[in-house]
N, C-alpha and C positions, 0 to 999 in steps of 0.2 A: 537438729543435726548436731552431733555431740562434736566435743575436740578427737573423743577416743582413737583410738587402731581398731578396725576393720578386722574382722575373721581371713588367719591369712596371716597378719603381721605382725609379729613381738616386737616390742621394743627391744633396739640391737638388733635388729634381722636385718639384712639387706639381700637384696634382689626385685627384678620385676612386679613381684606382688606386692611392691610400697604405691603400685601406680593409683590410686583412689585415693587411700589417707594422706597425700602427697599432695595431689590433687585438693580435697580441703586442708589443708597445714598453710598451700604455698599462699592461696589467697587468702585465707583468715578470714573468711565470709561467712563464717558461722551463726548459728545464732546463741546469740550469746544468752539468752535467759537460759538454755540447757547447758551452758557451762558451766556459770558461775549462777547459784542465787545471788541476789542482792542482799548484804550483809546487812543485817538490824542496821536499824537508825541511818540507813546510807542514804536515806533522801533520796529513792528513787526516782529517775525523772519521769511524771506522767505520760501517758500517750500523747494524750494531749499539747503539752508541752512537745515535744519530739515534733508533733505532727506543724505544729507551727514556726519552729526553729529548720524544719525540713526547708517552709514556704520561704521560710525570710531567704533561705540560701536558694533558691530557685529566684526570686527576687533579687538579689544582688549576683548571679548570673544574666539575668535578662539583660540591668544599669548596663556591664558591664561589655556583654555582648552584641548588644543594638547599639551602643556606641560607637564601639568598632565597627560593626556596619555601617553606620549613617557617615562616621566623619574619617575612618581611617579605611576603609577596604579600597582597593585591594591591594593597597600597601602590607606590607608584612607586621605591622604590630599601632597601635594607637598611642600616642601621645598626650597623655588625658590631662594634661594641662595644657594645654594649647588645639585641643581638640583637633587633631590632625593625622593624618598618617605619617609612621614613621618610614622613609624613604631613604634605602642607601645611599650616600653621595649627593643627598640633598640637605643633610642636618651634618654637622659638626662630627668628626670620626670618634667612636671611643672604644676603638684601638679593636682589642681580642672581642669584645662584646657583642659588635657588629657583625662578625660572620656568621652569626645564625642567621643575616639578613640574607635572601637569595633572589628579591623579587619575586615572590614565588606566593603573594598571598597568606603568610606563614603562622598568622593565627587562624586562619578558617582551620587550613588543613588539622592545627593540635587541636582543635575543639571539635572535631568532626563525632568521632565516636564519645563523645563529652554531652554532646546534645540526646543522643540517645540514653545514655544511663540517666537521665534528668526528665526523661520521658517527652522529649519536643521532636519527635517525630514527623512532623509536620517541617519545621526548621530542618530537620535534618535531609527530609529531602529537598528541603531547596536549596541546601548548602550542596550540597552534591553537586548537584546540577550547575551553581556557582564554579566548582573548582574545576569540573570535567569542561565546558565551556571556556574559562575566563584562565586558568593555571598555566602558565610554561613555564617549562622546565631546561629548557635550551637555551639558558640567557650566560652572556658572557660576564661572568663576578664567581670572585675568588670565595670561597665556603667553609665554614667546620665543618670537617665528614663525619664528625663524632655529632655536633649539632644537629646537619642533616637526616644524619641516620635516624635519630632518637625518635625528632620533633615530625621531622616531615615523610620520611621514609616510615616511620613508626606510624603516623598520623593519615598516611595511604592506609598501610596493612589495618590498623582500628577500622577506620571507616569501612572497609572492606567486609572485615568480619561481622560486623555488628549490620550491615547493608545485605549479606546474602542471608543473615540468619530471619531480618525482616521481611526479606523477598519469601521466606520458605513460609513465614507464618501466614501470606497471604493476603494481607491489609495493605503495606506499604514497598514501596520501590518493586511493584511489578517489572517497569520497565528496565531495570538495573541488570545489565549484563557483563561485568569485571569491570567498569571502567577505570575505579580508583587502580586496582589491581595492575591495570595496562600501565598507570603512570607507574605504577610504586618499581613495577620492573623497567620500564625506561630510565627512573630514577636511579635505582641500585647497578645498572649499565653505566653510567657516568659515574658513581662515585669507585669502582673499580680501577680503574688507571691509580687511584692512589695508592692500590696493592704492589705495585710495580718495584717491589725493592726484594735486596736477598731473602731479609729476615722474614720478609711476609708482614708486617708491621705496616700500617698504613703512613704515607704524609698526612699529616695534621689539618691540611686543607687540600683542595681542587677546585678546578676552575671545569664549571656544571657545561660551557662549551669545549672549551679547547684541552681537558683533564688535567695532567700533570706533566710537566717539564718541556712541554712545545714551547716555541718563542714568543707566544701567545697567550700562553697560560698565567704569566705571571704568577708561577709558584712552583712551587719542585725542588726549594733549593734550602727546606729546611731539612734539618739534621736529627730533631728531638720529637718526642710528640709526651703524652701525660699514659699512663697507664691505663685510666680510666677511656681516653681518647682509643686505645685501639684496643678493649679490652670489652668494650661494652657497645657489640654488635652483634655477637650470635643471635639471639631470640628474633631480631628484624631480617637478618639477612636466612637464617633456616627458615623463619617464617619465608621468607621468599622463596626460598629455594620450595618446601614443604608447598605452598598452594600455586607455583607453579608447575612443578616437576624439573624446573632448571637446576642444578646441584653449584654449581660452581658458585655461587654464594657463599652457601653453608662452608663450603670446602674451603674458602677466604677466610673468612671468619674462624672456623677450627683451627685454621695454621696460624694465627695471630694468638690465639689464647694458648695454643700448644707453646708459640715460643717465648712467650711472658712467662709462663709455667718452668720453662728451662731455662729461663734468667733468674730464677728467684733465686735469693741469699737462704745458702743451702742450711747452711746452719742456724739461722733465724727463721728460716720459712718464711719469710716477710719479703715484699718488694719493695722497690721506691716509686717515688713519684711521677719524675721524667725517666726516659729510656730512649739511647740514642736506637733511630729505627736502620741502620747499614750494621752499627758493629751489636748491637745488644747489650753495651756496657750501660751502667747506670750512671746518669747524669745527676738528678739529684737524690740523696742516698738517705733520705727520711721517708717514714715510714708511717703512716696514719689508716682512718678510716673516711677521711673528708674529701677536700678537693683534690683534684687528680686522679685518688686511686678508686676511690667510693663506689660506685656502680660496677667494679671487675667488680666487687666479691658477689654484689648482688646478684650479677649475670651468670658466676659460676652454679648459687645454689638456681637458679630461677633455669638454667637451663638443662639441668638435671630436671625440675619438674618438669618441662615442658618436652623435652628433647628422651629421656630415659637413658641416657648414658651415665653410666656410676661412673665413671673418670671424673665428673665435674661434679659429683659429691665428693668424690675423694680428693679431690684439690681443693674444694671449698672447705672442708671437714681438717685438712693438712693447713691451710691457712687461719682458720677460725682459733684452734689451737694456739698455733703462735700472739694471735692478736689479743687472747684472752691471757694470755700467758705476761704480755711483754708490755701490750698498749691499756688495754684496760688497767685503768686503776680505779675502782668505783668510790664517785660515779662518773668521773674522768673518761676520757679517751684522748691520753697523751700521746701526740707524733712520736716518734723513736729514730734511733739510728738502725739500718737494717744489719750493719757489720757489729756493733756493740747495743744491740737491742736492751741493756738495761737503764742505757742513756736516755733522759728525754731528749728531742730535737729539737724544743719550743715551748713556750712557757705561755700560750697559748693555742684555742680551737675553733674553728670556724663553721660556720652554721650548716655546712653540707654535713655534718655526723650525724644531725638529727634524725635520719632515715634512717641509722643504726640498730635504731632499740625495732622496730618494725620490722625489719632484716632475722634479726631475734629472734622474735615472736616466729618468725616462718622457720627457723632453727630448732625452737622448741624451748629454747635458752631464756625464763623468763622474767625471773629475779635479776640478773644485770639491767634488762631494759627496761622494768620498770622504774630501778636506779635512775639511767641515765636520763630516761624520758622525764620523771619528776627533777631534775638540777635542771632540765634545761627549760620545765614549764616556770620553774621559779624564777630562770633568769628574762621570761617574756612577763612572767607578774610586774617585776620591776621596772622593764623598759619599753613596756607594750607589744613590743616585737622581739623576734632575735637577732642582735645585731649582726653581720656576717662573721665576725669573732670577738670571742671574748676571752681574758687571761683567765689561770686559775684561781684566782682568787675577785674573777667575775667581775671585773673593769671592762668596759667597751673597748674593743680594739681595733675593730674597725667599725663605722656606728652604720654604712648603708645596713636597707633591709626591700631586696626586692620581690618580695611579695613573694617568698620563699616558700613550698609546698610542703619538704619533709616534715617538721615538726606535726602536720594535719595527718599525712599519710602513717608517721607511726600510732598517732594518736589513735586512729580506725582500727591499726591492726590489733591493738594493744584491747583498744572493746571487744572488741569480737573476740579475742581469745578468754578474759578473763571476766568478760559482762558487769564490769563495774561500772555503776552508775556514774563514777567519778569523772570519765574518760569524756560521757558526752557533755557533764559540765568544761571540762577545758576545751571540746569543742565550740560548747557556748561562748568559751570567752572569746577565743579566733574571731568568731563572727561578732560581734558587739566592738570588739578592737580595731578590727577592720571596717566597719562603719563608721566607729568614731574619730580615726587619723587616718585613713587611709582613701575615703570615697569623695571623689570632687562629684563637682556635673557631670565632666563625660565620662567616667570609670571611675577606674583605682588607680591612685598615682604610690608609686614606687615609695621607699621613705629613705629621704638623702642623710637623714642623723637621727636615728631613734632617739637623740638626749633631748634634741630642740623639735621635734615632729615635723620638719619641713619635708618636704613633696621632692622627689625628683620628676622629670616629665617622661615619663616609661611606664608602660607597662606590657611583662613579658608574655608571650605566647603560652608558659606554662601556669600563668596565676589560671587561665582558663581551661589548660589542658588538665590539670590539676588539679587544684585548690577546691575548686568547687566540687570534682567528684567522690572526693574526699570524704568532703563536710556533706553533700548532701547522702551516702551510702553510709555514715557516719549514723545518722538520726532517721535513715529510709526502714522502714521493715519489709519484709521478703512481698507482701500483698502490694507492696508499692512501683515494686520492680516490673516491666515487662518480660521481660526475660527471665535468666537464669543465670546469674554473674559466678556464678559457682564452677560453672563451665570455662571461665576464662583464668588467664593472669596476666599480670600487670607488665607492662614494661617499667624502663626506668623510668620516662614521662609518662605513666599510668594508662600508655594505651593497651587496648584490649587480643589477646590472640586467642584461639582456640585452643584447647587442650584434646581437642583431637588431633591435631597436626600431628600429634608424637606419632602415630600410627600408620602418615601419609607420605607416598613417595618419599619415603627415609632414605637419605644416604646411606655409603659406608659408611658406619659409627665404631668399629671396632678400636678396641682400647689403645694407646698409642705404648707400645711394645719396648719404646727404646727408654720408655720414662720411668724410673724408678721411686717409689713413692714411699715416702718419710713411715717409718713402723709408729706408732702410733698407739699411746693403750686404748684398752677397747672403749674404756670410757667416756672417749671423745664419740661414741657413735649412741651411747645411749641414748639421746634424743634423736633419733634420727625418725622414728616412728610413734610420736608424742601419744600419750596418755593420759588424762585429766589427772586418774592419778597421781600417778607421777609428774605434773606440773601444776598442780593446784592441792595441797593438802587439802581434810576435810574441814578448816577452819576457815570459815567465808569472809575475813577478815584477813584473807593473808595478803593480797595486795598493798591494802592499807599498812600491813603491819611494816612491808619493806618501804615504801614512804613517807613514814614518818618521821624517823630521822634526819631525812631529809628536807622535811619544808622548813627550817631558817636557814637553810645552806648558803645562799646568797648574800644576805644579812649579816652571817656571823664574819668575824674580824679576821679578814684574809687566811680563810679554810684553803688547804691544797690538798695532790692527794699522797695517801703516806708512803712511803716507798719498800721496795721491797725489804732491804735489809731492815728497815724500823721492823715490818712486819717478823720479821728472823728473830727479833727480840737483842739485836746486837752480833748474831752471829756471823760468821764471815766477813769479809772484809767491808770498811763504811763505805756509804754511799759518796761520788764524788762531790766538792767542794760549790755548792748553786752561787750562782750570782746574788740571787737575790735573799739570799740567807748570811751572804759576805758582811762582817763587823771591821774593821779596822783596827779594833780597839780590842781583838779575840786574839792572844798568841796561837792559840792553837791552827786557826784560820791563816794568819801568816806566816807558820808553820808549812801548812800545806800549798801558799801559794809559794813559798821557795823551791817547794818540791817540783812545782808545777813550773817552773823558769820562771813564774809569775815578779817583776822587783816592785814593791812602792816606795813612790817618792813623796815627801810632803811640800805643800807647795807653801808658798809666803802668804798666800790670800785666804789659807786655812784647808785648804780643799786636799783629796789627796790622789793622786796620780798612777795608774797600772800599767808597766811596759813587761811584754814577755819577750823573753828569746827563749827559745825553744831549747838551741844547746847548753842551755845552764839548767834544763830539766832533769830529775833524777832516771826517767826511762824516756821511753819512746811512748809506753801509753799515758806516761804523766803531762807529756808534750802534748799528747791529745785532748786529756782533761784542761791542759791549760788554755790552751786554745778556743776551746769550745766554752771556757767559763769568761774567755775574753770578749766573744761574740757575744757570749749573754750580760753581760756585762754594757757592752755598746750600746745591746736594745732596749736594756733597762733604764740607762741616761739619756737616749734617745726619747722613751718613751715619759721619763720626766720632766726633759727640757721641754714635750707638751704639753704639760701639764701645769707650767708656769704661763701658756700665753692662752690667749682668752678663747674660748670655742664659738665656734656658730653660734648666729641667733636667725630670729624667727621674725618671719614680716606674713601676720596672717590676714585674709581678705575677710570680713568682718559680714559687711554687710550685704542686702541683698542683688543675685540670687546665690551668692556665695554663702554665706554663712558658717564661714570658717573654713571650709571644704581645703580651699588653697592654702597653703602654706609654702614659703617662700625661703630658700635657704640664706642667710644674710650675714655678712662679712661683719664683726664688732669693730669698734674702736677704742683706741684708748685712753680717750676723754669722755666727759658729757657722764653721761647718769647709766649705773652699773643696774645694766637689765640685774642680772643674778639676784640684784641684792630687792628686786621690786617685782614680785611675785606677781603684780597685777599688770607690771606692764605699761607701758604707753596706748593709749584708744583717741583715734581720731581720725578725721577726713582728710584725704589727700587734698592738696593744691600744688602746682606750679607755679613757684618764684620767677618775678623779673631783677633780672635778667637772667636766664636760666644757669649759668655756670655760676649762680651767687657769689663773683668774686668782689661785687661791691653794694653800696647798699639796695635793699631789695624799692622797687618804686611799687610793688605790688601789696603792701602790708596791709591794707583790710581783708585783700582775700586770702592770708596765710594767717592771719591773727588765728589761735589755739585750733589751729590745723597741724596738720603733718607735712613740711613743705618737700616735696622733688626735688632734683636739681641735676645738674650734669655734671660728670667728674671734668676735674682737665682747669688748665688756666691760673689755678692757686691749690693756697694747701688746704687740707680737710677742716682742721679746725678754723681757716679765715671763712669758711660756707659756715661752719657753725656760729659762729657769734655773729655773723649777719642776720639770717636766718631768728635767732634768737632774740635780736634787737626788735625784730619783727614782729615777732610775738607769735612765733611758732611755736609749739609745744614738742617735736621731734625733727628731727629731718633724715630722707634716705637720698642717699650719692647712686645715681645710677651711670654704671662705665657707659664710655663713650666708644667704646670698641665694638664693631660692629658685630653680631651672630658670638660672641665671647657668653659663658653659661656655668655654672656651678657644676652641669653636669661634665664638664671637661675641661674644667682649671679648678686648679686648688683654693680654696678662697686662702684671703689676707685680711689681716685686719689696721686699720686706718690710723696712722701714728699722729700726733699731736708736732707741732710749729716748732719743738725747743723750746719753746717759752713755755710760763707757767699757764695750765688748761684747767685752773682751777675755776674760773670765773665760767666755763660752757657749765653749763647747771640739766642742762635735757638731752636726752638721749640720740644719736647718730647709727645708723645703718649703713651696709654698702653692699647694692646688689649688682651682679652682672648686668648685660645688656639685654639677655633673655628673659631672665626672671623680671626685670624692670619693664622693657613691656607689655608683659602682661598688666601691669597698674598701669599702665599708660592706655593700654586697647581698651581697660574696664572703666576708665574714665569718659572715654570717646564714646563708650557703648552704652552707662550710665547713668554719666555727669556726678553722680553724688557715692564717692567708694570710699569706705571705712574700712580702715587695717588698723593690727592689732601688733607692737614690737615687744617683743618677749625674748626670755630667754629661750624659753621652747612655749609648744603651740597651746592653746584651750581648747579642751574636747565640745565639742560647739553645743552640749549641754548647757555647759556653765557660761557659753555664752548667751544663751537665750533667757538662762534666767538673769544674769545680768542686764541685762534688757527689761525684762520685767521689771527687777526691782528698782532700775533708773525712771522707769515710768511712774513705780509708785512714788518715788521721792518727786516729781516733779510736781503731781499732786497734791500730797501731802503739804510741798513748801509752799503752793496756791493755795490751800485751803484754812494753814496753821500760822498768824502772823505775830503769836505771844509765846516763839520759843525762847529759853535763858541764853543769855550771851553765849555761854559754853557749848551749847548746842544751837551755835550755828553753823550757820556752811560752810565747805570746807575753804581754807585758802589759799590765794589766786596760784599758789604752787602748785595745790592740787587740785583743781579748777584745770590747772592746764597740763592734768593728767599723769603726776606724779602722785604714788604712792609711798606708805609708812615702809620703812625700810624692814624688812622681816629678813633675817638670817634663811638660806636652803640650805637645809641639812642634806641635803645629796646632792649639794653645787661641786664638792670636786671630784666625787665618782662620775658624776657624770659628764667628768671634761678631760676624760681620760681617753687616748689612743684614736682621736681623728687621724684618718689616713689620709686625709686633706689636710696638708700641715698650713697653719695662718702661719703669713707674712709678714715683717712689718714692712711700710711702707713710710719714710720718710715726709716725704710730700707729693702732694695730689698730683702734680704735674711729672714726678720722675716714673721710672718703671719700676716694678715690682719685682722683689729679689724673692722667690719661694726657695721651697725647701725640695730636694728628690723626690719625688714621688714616693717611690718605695722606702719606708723609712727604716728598714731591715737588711736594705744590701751591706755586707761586711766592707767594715771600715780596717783602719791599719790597726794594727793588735796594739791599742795605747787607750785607756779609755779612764773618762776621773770617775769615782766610785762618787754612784749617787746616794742620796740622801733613802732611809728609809724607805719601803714602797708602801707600807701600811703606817695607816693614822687613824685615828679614833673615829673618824670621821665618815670611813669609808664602811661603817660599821651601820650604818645610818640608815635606812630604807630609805629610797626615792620618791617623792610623793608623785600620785598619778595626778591629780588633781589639784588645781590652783585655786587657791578661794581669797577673797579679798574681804578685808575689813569693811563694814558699811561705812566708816568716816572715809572711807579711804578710795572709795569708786572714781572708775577716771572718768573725767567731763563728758557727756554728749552731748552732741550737737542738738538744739530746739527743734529741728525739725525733724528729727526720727521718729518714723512712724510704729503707733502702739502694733503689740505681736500679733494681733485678730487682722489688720491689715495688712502688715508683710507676708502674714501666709497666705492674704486673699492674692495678692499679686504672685505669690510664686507658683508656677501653671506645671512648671515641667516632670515633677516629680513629687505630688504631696503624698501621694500615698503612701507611696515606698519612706518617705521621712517620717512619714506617723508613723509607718511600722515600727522605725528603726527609734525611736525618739519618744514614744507614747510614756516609758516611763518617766523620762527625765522632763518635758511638758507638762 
């Protein structure tokens, strides 16, 4: 089945007869060998090959998904580091994150229709029977109605669709008679009361018993909600409306998107991000394609396919415009101001744009996305993941990564439209990256700092709703399917609707009369009815040709993207004055910052100093350049002053049945031995010190001797546990707080400050883990007795753990069996014996300790409190800011290595009694198979 238009349809046509080519455009489930041949020499991937990367992803859905059964159901999501259920009001709040939590069972419900494209039909009717049984929905707790709607109102309607189309074929859910259906509308009853305002705009949240603004409710009494929040519910609630015949849904939904449509900045065509929901004015007035706003635009074109109303082409077609006009910068997608759209808002992007270039593809548009999708596969070559943002010039900026879907979902669409073989290698790497940092025992844990690999204990409803049906439709061919996915389209969580609906119990859809719609060249519609033609010359090489370019993009020495007026060649007026392009030492520069009311002052200690007053500006728009170059300004010494204090490290679980699996996020310090600078790390057995606060000498020192001694914070300073400890003859030690349920996942870490005195004499490396992450070594010891971890900078992909194993085994033989080696080659000494390595320079140590959004502490002494920093490290400070230092250094120029390899003189000590690799896998019972899969190479 080709990309082409359909007899009937020209490119540029619009009307009814786009209904079919629309129909394959929106999902992109083509088959891609009749799009594109495979261009010479492209290394196409075998059947063969496909057919087993298929398994491996059906494979790490099962890990994944019988976890969640056996240890977290029917709590709403797994905790796969502590193998548990995540339960609201039983674990630590974090904050906005938590209202997708409803009690409500909430990863069954998104993986309902997830189990059928994956072909577990068998599973899927017993999940059914799970949710219709065991689900309520009448429970008193406050909810996202944006989250609800997506995940679990979404995750009815899927199940529903994909459950009556099984019923019809005959084999499975004979018995199924709407039930999902009955909840999905008692569900969408409840989340109604948050319609209750003038605009039609929803509150942001409800309470699923008592709705919105009772005395009871505990909610009502917010003001703002996010664009994407009330913008990205038509397709679930028409869907309701459509398979029951009830309208007033739909009818909800239309008037929320109608009046985000009549708030847009008429002159930009752009929206913002917040929007208050009584007056419609815009609260925050930048302009992107990521969080907040992201899913309206995708709802607008996706519900034109689904629905057949050209208004929500025409609003999407009026928006696309402006964004390619204003936001795009390829292969950028810079935020904007929606009032001065040639301004960027942010000198960074955050990883929701990645669904961008896939959006694209369903556009027709497909040179930008192949752009943006290759910048953003480069910047996962580097950091394994995508951090949740990164600057332009591809620093981490904020380093979570929670097991984030889009990059997978545009990846699919991006194959299917243009059959390049290249497409399902980046999906290969998804999966191999995900098995090698991301898979413990019971799942997939979250990644708390893509620089250091540490684990958060999460994992979301959408890695299952999503991720996986991604990757396995990614590498499925059409004989693999049961079905006909060609019939459906996707929500924003990838759940499945019909696309016969457009046809059913249709509301009134007539056009909304009072809206008058931006003229537009025709231009803007050419793609509107795609063409292989016209989106694929006949050179089978043209994919490649637009990414190539592009592969050092990351690499090269703080690339951004060029602006418009550069592109003008000079003409018209320059572009405003960037922060981070600011010289001190450039008259022309303080030239324009006079212009701008900007004064500097030089200070005595050499540094120098920006204070603006606005009335000594030469206009009123210069007032606003100065302003805004002051806030960028702020962020940019903000974001330097963290780049002076030492980032996370890594405390990984070693030995068996771990096997690196865990990784633990850990607080540095600022004595003892510079993980950075020792690639291999610290390797050793835990022990517990007496007296456990090591505030004096330890009486326990044979069982801490070239161990890695525990300890409990509290009592003295960091460094008096260190040089105890040390005296000892420990080889490391980790501080674990003394605060109870206290977690990385909801404090900022700090890092452990030295006595005042000189810390030259601590010679080994110091840790500090919360109280959560810290029990977990404490349970693996109880459950063990014998647990090896591993302190690092960041984590080792548990390949080269295993072969470090190996090769410590051969050495140990070797030194039994060879007693006439030369002086020079002998073994290492007692330094590195007790697990310190040759000091090797990381050429990507300071990119990669850029923009924690968990800013480290220092901390005085072990016994005071901890002074952190705001959380938010971007809220606007007073307009006074000292001009930092360069942002680019040679350094940053540098590729990050994925892999850590250690010199053979230089291996840290193991313990005599570790057992050779033929026995540690005869004892590992729970999972060999799926590790050979995943691991055969590197074994």
């Amino acid at each position: 089945m080709a990309l082409s238009g359909a007899p009937g349809c020209r490119a540029g046509e619009r009307g009814p007869r786009w209904r079919r080519p629309w129909k394959l455009l929106a999902l992109g489930l083509l088959s891609a060998s009749s799009v594109l041949a495979a261009a010479p020499g492209a290394g196409a991937m075998s059947r063969e090959e496909k057919r087993r990367l298929g398994s491996q992803v059906l494979e790490m859905f099962d890990h994944a998904y019988s976890n969640y059964m056996e240890h977290a159901y029917p709590a709403d999501e797994l905790m796969p580091l502590t193998c548990r259920g995540r339960v609201r009001g039983q674990e630590p709040s974090r904050g906005d994150v938590d209202d997708a939590l409803g009690k409500f069972s909430l990863t069954l419900i998104d993986t309902l229709d997830t189990l059928v494209v994956l072909n577990k039909t068998k599973e899927f009717e017993e999940a059914v029977k799970k949710v219709i049984k065991d689900v309520n929905l009448d429970n008193d707790i406050v909810v996202s109605v944006f989250e609800t709607n997506i995940r679990v109102l979404g995750g009815l309607l899927g199940g529903h669709s994909v459950a009556i189309m099984l019923k019809e074929k005959g084999e499975y859910m004979q018995w199924y008679n709407g039930e999902l259906l009955h909840m999905a509308k008692e569900l969408g009853y409840k989340l109604l009361p948050a319609f209750n305002t003038t605009s039609g705009l929803p509150y942001p949240r409800v309470n699923l018993k008592f709705g919105v603004r009772h005395p009871e409710a505990r909610t009502g009494t917010e003001t703002d909600t996010c664009t994407a929040c009330a913008g990205t519910l038509i397709l679930e609630f028409a869907a309701l409306s459509r398979f029951t015949g009830t309208s007033i849904f739909e009818e909800y939904a239309r008037k929320a998107l109608d009046f985000i449509w009549e708030k847009r900045q008429r002159s930009s065509n752009l929206v913002g991000v917040t929007i208050n929901i009584h007056t419609g004015d815009w609260v925050r007035k930048d302009s992107g394609v990521g969080a907040g706003i992201d899913s309206y635009y995708e709802y607008l074109l996706k519900a034109y396919v689904l629905l057949g109303d050209d208004s929500f082409l025409e609003r999407f077609n009026t928006h696309y415009d402006a964004i390619m006009r204003y936001i795009s910068q390829p292969p950028l997608l810079l935020d904007v101001h929606i009032h001065k759209p040639m301004l960027n808002a942010r000198t960074w992007m955050d990883s929701l744009l990645a669904f961008f270039p896939g959006l694209q593809v369903l556009k027709g548009d497909i040179r930008p996305a192949i752009e943006t999708h290759e910048m953003l596969y480069q910047v996962i070559k580097k950091h394994n993941f995508l951090p949740e943002a990164f600057t332009t010039d591809f620093r981490v900026h904020w380093a979570q990564h929670p097991l984030r879907p889009e990059f997978a979902e545009s990846t699919y669409f991006l194959y299917k439209a243009t059959g390049d073989p290249y497409y399902l290698e980046v999906g290969k790497t998804l999966i191999e990256n995900l098995n090698k940092y991301a898979r413990v025992p019971c799942g997939f844990a979250a990644m708390k700092d893509v620089r250091t690999g540490s684990h958060e204990d999460r994992m979301d409803s959408f890695f299952l709703a999503e991720m996986f049906k991604y990757l396995y439709l990614l590498f499925a061919d059409k004989e693999d399917m049961i079905f006909d996915i060609e019939d459906y389209i996707f929500t924003t969580e990838a759940h499945l609707l019909p696309l016969w609906l457009s046809t059913t119990n249709q509301t009134i859809s007539k056009k909304n009369i009072s809206t008058e719609y931006t003229e537009l060249d025709d231009s803007n519609f050419d793609w509107t009815c795609p063409n292989t033609q016209i989106l694929f010359p006949n050179d089978p090489m043209f994919a490649q040709s637009i990414r190539e370019p592009l592969k050092n993009v990351v690499d090269k020495s703080c690339p951004r993207g060029i602006s418009r007026a550069e592109e003008s060649l000079g003409s018209g007026p320059k572009p405003p004055l960037r922060a981070r392009d600011f010289m001190a030492s450039n008259p022309e520069h303080l030239e324009i910052l006079k212009k701008m009311g900007v004064s500097l002052i030089h200070l005595k200690d050499g540094r120098v100093q920006l204070v603006q007053h606005a009335v000594q500006a030469a206009s009123s728009l210069d007032a606003e350049d100065g302003l805004r170059f002051m806030q960028e300004m702020i962020e940019l010494s903000s974001q330097q002053q963290k780049e002076q204090q030492l980032p996370p490290r890594a405390v990984q679980i070693v030995s068996h049945p771990f096997f690196g699996r865990v990784v633990l996020t850990a607080g540095p310090a600022q004595f003892g031995m510079d993980l950075s600078k020792h690639k291999a790390g610290t390797r050793g057995f835990v022990a517990t010190i007496k007296p456990y606060n090591g505030c004096s000498e330890i009486t326990n020192p044979e069982a801490v001797k070239e161990k890695i001694a525990l300890m409990q914070r509290g009592q003295c300073m960091f460094a008096e546990k260190a040089r105890n400890i040390q005296k000892a003859g420990a080889i490391g030690g980790i501080v674990i707080d003394d605060n109870e349920g206290s977690s990385s996942d909801t404090a900022p870490l700090f890092q452990m400050a030295g006595d005042g005195k000189n810390t030259d004499d601590i010679t080994i490396p110091m840790l500090f883990l919360f109280n959560k992450e810290g029990n977990i070594i404490l349970d693996a010891i109880r459950e063990y007795e014998a647990v090896e971890v591993l302190l690092s900078d960041k984590a080792k992909d548990r390949a080269t753990i295993f072969k470090d194993l190996e090769m410590e085994n051969m050495d140990q033989k070797s030194s039994e069996n060879d007693s006439h080696k030369p002086n020079s080659e002998e073994a290492p000494s007692e330094s590195q014996d007790a697990g310190a390595v040759s000091e090797e320079p990381d050429g990507g140590g300071e990119s990669s300790a850029v923009g924690d959004p968990d800013p480290l502490s220092p901390a005085s002494a072990d016994s005071a409190s901890v002074s952190r920093a705001d959380e938010d490290p971007h809220s606007p400070g007073p307009a006074e800011a000292s001009a930092p230092e360069p942002a680019c250094t040679p350094e940053d120029s540098q590729p990050q290595e994925q892999n850590t390899q250690t010199e053979s003189n230089s291996k840290a000590h193991w313990d005599s009694k570790v057992q050779p690799m033929e026995s540690i896998l005869a004892d590992w019972n729970e999972d060999i198979e799926a590790f050979e899969m995943m691991e055969k190479d590197e074994l």
